[in-house]
DSSP file (Angstrom, degrees, kcal/mol; ACC not computed):
  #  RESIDUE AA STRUCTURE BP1 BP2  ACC     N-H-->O    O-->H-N    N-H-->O    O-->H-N    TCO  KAPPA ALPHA  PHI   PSI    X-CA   Y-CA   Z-CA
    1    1 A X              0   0    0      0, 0.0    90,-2.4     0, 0.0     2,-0.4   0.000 360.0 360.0 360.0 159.3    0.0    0.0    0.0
    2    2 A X  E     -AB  55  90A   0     53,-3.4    53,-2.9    88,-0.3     2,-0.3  -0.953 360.0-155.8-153.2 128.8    0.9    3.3   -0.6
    3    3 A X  E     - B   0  89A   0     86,-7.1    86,-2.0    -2,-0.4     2,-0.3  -0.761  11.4-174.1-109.7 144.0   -0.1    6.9    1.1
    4    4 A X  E     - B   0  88A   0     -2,-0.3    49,-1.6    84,-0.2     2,-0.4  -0.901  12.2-169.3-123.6 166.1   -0.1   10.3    0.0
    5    5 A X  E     -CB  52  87A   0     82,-2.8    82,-1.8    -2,-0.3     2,-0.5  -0.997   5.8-165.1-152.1 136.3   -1.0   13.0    3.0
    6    6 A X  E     -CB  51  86A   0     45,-2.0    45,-3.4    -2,-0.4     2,-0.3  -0.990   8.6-149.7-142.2 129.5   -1.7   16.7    1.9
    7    7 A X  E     -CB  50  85A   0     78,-0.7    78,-0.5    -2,-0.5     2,-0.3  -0.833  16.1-163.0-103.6 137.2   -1.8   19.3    4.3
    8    8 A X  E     -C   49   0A   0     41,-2.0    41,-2.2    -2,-0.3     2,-0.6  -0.999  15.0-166.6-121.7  97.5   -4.2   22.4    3.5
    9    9 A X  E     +C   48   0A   0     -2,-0.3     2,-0.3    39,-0.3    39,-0.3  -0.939  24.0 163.3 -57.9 118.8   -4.3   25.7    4.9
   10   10 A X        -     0   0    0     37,-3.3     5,-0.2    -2,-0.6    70,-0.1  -0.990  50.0 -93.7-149.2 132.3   -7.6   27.5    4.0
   11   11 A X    >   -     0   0    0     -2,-0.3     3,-4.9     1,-0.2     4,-0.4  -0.012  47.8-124.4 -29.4 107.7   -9.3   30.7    5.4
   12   12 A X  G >  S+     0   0    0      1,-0.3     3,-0.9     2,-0.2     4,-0.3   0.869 108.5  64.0 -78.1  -0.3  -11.8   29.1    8.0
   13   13 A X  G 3  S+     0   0    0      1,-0.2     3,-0.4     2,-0.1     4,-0.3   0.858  99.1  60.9 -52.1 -32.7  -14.5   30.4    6.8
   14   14 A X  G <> S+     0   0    0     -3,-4.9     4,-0.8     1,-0.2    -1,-0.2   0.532  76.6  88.5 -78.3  -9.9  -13.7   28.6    4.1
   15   15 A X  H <> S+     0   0    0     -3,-0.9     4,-2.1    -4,-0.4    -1,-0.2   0.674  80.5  55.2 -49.5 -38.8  -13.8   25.1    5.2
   16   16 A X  H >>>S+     0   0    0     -3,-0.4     4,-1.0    -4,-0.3     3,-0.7   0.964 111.4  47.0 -79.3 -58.6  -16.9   24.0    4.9
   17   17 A X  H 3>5S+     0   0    0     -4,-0.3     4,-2.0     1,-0.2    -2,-0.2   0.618 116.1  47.4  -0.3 -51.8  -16.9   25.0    0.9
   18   18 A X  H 3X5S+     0   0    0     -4,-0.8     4,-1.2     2,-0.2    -1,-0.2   0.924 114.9  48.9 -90.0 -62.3  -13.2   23.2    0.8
   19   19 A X  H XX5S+     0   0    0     -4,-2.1     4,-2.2    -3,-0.7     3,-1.3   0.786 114.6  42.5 -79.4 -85.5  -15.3   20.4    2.7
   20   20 A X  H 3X5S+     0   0    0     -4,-1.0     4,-1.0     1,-0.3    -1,-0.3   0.835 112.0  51.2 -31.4 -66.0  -18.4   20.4    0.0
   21   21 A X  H 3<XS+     0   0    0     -4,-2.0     5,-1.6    -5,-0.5    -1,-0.3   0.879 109.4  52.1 -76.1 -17.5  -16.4   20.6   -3.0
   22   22 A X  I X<>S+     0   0    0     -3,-1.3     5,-3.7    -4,-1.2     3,-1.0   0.924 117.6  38.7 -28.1 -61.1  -14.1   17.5   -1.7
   23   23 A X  I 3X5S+     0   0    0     -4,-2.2     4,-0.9     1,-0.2     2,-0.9   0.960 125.1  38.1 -62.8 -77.2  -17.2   15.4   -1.1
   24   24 A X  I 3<5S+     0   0    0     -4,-1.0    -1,-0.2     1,-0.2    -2,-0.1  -0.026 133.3  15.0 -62.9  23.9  -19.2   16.5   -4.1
   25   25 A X  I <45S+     0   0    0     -3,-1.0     4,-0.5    -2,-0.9     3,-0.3   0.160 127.0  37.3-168.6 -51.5  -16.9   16.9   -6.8
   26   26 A X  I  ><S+     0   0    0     -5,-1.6     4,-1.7     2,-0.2     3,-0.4   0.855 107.2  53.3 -61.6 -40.8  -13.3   14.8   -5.7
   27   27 A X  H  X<S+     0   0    0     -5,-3.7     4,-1.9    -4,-0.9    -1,-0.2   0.796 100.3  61.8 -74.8 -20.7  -13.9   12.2   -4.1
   28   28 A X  H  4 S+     0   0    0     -5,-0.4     4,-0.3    -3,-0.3    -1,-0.3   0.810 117.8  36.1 -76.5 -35.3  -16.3   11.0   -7.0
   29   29 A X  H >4 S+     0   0    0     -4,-0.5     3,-0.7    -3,-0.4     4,-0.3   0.879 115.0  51.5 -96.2 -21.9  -12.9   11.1   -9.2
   30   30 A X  H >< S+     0   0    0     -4,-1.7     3,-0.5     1,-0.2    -3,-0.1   0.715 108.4  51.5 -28.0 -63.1  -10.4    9.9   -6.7
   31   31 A X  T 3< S+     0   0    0     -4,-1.9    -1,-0.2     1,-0.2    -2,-0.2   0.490  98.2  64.0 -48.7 -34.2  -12.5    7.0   -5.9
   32   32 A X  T <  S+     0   0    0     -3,-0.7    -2,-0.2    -4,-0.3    -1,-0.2   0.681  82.9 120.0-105.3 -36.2  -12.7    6.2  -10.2
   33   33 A X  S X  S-     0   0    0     -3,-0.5     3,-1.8    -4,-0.3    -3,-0.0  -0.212  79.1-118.4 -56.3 115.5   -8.1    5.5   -9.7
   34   34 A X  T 3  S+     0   0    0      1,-0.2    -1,-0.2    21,-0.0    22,-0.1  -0.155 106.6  28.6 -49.9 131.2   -7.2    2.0  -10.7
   35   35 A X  T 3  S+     0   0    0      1,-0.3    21,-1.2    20,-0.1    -1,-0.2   0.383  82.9 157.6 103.8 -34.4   -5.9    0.9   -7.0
   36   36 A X  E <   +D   55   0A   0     -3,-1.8    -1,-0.3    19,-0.2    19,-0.2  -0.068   9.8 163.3 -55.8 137.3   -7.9    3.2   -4.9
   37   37 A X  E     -     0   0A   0     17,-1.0     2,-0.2     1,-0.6    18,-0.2   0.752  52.8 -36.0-125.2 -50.8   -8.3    2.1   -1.4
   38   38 A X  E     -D   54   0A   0     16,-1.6    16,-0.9     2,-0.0    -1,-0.6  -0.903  43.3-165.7-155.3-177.7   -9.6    4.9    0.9
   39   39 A X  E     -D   53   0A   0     14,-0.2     2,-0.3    -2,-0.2    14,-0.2  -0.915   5.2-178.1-175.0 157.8   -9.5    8.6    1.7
   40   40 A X  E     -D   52   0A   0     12,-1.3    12,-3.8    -2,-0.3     2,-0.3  -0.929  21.5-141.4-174.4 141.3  -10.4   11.0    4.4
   41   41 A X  E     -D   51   0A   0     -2,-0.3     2,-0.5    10,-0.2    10,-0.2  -0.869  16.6-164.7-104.0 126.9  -10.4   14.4    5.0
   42   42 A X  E     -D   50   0A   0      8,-2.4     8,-2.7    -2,-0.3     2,-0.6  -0.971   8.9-152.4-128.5 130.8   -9.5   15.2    8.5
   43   43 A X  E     -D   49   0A   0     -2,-0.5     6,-0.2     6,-0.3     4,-0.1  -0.888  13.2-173.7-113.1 104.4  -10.4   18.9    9.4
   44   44 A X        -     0   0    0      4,-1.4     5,-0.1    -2,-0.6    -1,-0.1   0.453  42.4 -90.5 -85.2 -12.1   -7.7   19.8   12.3
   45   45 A X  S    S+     0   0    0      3,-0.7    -1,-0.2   -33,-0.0   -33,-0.0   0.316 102.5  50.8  88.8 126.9   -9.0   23.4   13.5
   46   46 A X  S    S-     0   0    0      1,-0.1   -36,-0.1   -34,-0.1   -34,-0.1   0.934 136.7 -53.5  87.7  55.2   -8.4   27.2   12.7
   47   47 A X  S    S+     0   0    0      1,-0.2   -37,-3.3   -36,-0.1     2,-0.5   0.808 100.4 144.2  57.5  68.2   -9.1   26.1    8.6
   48   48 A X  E     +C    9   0A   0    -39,-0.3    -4,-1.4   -36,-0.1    -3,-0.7  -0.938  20.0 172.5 -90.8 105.9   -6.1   23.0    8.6
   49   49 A X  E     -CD   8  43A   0    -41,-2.2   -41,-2.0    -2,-0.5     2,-0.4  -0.917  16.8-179.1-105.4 153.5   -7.1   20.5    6.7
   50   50 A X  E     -CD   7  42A   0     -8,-2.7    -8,-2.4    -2,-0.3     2,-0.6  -0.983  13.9-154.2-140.4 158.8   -5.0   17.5    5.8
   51   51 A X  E     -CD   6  41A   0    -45,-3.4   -45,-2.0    -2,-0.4     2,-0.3  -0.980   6.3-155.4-140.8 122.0   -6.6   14.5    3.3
   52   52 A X  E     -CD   5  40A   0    -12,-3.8   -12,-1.3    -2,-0.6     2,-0.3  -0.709  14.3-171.4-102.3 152.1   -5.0   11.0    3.7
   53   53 A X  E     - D   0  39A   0    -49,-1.6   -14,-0.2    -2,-0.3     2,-0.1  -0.704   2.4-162.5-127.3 179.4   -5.4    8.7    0.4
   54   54 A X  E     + D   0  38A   0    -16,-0.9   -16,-1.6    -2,-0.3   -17,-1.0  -0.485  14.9 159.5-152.2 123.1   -4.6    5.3    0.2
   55   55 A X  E     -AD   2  36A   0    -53,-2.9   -53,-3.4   -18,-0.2   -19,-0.2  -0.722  48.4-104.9-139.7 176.4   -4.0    3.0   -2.7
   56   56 A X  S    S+     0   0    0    -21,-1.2     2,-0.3   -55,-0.2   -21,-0.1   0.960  98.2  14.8 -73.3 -43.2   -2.3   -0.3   -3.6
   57   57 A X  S  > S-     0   0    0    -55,-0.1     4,-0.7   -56,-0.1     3,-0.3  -0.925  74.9-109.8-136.9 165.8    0.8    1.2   -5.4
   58   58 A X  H  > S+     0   0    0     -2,-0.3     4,-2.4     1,-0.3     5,-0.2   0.789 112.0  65.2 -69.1 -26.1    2.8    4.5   -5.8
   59   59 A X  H  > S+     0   0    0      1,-0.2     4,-1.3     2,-0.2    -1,-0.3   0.989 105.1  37.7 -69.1 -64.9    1.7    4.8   -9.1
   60   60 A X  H  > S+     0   0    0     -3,-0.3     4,-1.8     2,-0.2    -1,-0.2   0.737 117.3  49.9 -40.2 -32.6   -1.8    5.2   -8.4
   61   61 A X  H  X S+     0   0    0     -4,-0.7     4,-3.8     2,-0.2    -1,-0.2   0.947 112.3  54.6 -65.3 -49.3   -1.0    7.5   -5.1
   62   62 A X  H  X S+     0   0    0     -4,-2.4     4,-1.4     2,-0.2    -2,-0.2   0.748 108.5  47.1 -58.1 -34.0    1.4    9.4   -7.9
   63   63 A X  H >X S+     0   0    0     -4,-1.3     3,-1.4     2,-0.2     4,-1.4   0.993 108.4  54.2-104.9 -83.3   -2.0    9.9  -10.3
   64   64 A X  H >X S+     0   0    0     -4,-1.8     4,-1.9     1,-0.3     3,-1.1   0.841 106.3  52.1 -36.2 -66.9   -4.3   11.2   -7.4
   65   65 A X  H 3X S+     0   0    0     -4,-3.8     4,-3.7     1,-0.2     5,-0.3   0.889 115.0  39.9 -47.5 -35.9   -1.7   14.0   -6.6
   66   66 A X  H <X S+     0   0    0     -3,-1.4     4,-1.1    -4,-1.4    -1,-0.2   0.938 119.8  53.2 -67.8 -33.0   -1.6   15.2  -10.5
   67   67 A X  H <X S+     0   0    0     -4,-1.4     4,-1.3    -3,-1.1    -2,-0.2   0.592 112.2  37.1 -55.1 -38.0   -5.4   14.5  -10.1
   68   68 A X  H  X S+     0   0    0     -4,-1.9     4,-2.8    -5,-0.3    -2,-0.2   0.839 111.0  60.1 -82.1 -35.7   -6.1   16.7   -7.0
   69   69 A X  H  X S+     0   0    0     -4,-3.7     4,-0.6    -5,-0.3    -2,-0.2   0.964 115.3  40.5 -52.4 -36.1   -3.4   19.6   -8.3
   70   70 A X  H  X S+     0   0    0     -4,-1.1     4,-1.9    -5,-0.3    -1,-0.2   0.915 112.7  53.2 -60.5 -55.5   -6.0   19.7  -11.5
   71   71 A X  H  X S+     0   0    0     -4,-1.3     4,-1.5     2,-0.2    -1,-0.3   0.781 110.8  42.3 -45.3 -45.5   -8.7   19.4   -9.4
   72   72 A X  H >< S+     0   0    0     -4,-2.8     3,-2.9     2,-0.2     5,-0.3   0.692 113.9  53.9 -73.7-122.7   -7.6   22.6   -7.1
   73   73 A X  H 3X S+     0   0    0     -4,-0.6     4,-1.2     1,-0.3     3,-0.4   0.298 117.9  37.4 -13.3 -89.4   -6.5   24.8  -10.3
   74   74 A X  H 3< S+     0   0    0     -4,-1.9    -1,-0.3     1,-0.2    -2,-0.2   0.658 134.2  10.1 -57.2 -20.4  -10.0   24.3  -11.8
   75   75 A X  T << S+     0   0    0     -3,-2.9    -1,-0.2    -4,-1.5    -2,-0.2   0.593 129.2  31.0-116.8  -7.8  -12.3   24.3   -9.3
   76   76 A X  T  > S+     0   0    0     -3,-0.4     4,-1.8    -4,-0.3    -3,-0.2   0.236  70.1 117.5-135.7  20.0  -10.9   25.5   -6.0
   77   77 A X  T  < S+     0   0    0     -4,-1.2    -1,-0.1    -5,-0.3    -4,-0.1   0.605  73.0  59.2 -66.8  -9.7   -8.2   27.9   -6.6
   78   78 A X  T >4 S+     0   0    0     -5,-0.1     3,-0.6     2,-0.1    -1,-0.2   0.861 114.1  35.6 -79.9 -44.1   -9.9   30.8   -5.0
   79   79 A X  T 34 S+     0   0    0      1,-0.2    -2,-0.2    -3,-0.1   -68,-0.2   0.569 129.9  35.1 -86.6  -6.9  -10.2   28.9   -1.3
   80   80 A X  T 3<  +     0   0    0     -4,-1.8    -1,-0.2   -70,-0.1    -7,-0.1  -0.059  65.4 152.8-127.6  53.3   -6.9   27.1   -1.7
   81   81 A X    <   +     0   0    0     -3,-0.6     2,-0.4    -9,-0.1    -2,-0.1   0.718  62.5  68.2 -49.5 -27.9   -4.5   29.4   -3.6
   82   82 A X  S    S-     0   0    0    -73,-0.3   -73,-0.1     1,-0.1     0, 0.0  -0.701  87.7-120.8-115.3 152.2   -1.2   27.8   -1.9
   83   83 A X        -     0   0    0     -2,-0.4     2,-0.4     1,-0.1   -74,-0.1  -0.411  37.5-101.3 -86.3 148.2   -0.3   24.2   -2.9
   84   84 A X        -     0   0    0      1,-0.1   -76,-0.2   -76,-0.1    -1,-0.1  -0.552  18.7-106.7-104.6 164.6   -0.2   21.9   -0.2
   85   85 A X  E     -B    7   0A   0    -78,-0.5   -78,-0.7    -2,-0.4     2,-0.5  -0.014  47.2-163.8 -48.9 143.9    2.8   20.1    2.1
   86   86 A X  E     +B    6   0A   0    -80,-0.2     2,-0.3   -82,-0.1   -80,-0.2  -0.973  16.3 177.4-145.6 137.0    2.6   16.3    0.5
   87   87 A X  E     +B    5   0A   0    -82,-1.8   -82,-2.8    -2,-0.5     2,-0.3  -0.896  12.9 167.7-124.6 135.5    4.1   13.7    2.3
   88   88 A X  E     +B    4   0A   0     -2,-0.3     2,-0.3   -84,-0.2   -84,-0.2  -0.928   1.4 133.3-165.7 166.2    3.7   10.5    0.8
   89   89 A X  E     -B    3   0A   0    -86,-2.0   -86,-7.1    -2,-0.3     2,-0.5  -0.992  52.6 -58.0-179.2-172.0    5.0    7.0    1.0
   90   90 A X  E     -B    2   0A   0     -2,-0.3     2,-1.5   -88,-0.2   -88,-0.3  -0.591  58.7-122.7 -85.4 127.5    5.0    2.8    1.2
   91   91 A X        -     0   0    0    -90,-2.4    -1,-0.1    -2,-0.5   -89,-0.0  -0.608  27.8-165.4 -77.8  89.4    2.8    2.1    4.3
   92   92 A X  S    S+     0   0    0     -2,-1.5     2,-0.4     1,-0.1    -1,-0.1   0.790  71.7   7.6 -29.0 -55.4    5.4   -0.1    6.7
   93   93 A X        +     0   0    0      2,-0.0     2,-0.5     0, 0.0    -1,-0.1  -0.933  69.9 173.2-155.5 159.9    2.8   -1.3    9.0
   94   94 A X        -     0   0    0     -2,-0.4     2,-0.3    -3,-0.0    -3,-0.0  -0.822  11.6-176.9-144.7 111.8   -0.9   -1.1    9.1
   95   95 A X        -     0   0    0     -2,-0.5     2,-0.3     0, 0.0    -2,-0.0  -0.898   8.5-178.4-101.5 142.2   -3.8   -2.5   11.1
   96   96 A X        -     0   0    0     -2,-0.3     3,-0.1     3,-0.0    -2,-0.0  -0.988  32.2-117.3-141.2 140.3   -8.0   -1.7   10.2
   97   97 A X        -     0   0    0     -2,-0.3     2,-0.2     1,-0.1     3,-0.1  -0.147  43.5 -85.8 -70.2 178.0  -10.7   -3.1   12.4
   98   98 A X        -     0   0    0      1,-0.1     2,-0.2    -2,-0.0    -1,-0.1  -0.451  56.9 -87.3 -96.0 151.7  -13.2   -5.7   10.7
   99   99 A X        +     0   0    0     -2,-0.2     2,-0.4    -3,-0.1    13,-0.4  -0.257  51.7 167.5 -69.1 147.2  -16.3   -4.2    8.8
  100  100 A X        -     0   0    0     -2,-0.2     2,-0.4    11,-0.1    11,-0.1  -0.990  12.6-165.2-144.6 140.5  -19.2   -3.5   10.7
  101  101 A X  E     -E  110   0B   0      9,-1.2     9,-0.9    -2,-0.4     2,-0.3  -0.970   1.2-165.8-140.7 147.2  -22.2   -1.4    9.5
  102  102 A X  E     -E  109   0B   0     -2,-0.4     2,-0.5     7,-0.2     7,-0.1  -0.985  14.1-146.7-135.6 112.2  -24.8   -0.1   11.3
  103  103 A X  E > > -E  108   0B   0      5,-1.3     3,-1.7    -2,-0.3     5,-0.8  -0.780  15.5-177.8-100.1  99.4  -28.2    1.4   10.2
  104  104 A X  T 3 5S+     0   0    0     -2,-0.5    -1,-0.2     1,-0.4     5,-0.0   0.621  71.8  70.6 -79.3 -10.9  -29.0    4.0   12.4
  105  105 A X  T 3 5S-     0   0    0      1,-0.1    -1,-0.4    -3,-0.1    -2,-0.0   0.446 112.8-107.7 -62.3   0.4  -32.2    4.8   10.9
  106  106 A X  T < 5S+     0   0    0     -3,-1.7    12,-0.7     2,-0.2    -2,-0.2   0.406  87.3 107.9  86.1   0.1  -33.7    1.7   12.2
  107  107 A X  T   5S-     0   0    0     -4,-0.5     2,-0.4     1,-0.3    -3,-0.1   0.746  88.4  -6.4 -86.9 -37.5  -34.1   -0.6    9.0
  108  108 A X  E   < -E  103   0B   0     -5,-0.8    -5,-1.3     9,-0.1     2,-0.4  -0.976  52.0-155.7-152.6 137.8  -31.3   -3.3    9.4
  109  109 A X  E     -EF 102 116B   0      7,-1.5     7,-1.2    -2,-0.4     2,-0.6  -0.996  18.5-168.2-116.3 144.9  -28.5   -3.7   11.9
  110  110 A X  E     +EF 101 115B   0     -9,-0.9    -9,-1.2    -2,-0.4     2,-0.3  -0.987  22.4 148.8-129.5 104.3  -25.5   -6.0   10.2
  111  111 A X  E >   + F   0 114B   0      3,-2.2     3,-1.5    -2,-0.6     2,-0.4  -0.983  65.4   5.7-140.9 152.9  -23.1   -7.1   12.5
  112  112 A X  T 3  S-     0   0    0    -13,-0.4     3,-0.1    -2,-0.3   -13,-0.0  -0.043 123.3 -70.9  80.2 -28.5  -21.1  -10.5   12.3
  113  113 A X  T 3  S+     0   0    0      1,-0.5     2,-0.5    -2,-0.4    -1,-0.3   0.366 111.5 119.4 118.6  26.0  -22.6  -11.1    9.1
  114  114 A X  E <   -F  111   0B   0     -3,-1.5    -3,-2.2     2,-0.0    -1,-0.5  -0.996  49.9-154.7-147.4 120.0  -26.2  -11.8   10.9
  115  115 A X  E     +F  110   0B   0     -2,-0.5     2,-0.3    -5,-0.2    -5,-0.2  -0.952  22.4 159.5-104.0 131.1  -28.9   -9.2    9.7
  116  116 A X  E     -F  109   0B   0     -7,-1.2    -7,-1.5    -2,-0.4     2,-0.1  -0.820  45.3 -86.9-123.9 147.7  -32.1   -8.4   12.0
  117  117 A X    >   -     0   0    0     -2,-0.3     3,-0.7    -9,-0.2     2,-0.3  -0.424  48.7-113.3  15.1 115.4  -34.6   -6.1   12.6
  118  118 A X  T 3  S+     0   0    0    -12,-0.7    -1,-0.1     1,-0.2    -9,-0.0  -0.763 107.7   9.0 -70.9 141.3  -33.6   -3.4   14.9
  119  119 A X  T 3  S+     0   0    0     -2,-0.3    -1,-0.2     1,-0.1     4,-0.1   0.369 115.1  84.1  96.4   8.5  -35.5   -3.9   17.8
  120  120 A X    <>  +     0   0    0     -3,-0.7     4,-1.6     2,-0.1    -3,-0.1  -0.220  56.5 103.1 -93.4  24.3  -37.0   -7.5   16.6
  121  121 A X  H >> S+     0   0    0      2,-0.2     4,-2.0     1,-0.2     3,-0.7   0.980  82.0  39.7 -78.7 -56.4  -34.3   -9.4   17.7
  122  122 A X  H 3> S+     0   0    0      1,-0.3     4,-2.4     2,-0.2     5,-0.4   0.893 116.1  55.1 -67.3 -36.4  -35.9  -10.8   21.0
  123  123 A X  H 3> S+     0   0    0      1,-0.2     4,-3.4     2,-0.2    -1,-0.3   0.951 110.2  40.4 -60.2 -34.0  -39.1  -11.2   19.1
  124  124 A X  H <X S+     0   0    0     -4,-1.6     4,-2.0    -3,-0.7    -2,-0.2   0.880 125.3  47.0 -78.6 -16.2  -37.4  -13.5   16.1
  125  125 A X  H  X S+     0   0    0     -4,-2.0     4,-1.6     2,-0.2    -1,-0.2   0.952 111.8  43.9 -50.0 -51.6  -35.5  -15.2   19.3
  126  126 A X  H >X S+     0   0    0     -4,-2.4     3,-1.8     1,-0.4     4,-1.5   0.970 112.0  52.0 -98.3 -62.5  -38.1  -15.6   21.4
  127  127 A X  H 3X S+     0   0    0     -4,-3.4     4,-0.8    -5,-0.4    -1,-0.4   0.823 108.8  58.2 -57.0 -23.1  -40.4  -17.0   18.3
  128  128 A X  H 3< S+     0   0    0     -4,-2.0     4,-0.3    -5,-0.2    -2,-0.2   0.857 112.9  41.1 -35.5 -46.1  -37.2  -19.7   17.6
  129  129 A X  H <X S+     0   0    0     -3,-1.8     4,-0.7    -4,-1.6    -2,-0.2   0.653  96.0  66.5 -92.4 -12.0  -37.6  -20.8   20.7
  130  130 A X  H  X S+     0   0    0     -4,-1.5     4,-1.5     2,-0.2    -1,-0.2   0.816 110.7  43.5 -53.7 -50.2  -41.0  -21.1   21.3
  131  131 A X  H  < S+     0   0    0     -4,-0.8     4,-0.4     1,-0.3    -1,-0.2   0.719 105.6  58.5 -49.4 -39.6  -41.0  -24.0   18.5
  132  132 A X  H >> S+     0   0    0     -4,-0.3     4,-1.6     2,-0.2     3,-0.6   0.801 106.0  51.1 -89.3 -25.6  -38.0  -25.8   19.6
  133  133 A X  H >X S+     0   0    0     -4,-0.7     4,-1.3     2,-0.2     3,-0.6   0.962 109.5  50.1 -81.6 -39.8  -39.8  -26.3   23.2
  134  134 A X  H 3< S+     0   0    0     -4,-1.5     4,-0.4     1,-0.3    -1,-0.2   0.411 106.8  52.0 -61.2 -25.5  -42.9  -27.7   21.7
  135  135 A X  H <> S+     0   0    0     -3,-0.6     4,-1.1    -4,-0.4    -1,-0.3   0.800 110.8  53.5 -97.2 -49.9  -40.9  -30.0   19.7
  136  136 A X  H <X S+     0   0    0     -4,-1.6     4,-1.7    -3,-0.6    -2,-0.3   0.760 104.9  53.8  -5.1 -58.4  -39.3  -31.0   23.2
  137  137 A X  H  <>S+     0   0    0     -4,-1.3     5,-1.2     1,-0.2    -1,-0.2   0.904 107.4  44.0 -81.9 -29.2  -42.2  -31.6   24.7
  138  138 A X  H >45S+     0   0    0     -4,-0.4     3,-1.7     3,-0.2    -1,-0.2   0.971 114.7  50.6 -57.2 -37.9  -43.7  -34.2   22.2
  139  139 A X  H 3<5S+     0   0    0     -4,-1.1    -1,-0.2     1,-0.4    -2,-0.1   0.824 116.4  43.0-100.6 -12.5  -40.4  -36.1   21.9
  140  140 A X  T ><5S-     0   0    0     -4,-1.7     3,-1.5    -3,-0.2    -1,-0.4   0.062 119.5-108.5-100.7  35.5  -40.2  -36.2   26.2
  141  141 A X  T < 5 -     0   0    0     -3,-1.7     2,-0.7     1,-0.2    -3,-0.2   0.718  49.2 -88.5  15.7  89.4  -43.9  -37.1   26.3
  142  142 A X  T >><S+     0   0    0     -5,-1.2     3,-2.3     1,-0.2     4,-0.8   0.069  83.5 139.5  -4.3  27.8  -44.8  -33.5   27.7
  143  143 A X  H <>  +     0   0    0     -3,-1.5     4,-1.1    -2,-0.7    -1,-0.2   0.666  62.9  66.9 -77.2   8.4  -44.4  -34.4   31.2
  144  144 A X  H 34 S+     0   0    0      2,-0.2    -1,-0.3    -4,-0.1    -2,-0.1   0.758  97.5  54.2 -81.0 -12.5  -42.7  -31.0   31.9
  145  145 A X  H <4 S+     0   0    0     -3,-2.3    -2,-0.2     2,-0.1    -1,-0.1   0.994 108.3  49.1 -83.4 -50.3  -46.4  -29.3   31.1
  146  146 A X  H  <        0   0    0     -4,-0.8    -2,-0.2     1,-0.2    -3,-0.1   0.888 360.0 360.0 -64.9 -61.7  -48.1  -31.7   34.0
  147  147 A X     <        0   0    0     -4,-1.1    -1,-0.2     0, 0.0    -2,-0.1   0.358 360.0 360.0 -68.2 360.0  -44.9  -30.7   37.0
């Protein structure tokens, strides 16, 4: 893997703009780079932004930077007139937690791989088990219902 890291200094008034035209107009081409792995904009305080990339090889990291300079000149050169610090390199060691998603709206929660109902869990439990005792009781001729 391979990282590029671009540090931003931008008027903070301007941030959410900077912010806006990332989401809605970069990340949609960023994303399109054979190799593309992630990205994330980390907004540090007092308009410092810095955007971490990650892709499978330096060629691809190397193609985002010509790809963001392009980006900046034609569309954001009035809120980021000064090019930014770029750091970039082979990522040496790397750990990521396992996916998990969560729908907070209420519709689905997905964890483990096991999709539910929010808030129907105990019901689809409760009806599992209801079945499996009834099936118990036939096969122990039901003497737990007389006791």
């Amino acid at each position: 893997m391979y990282t590029v890291i671009r540090r931003y200094q931008v008027d903070p008034s301007s941030v959410d703009e900077v912010t806006r035209g990332i989401n809605e107009g970069f990340l949609p081409i960023i994303k399109e780079v054979s190799g593309f792995q992630a990205y994330y904009v980390v907004d540090a305080g007092d308009g410092r932004l810095e955007t971490v990339s990650v892709f499978e090889d330096r060629k691809a990291a190397e193609e985002s930077t010509r790809m963001a300079s392009v980006y900046i000149s034609e569309n954001m050169a009035s809120v980021l007139p000064d090019s930014p610090e770029d750091l970039q390199g082979e990522v040496v060691a790397h750990e990521a937690a396992s996916a998990v998603s969560v729908s907070v709206s209420g519709v689905t929660d997905k964890v483990g791989g096991v999709t539910d109902k929010v808030g129907g869990v105990t019901d689809k439990v409760g009806g599992a088990t209801d079945p499996v005792r009834g099936v118990t009781d036939k096969l122990l001729g039901g003497e737990e219902k007389k006791r």
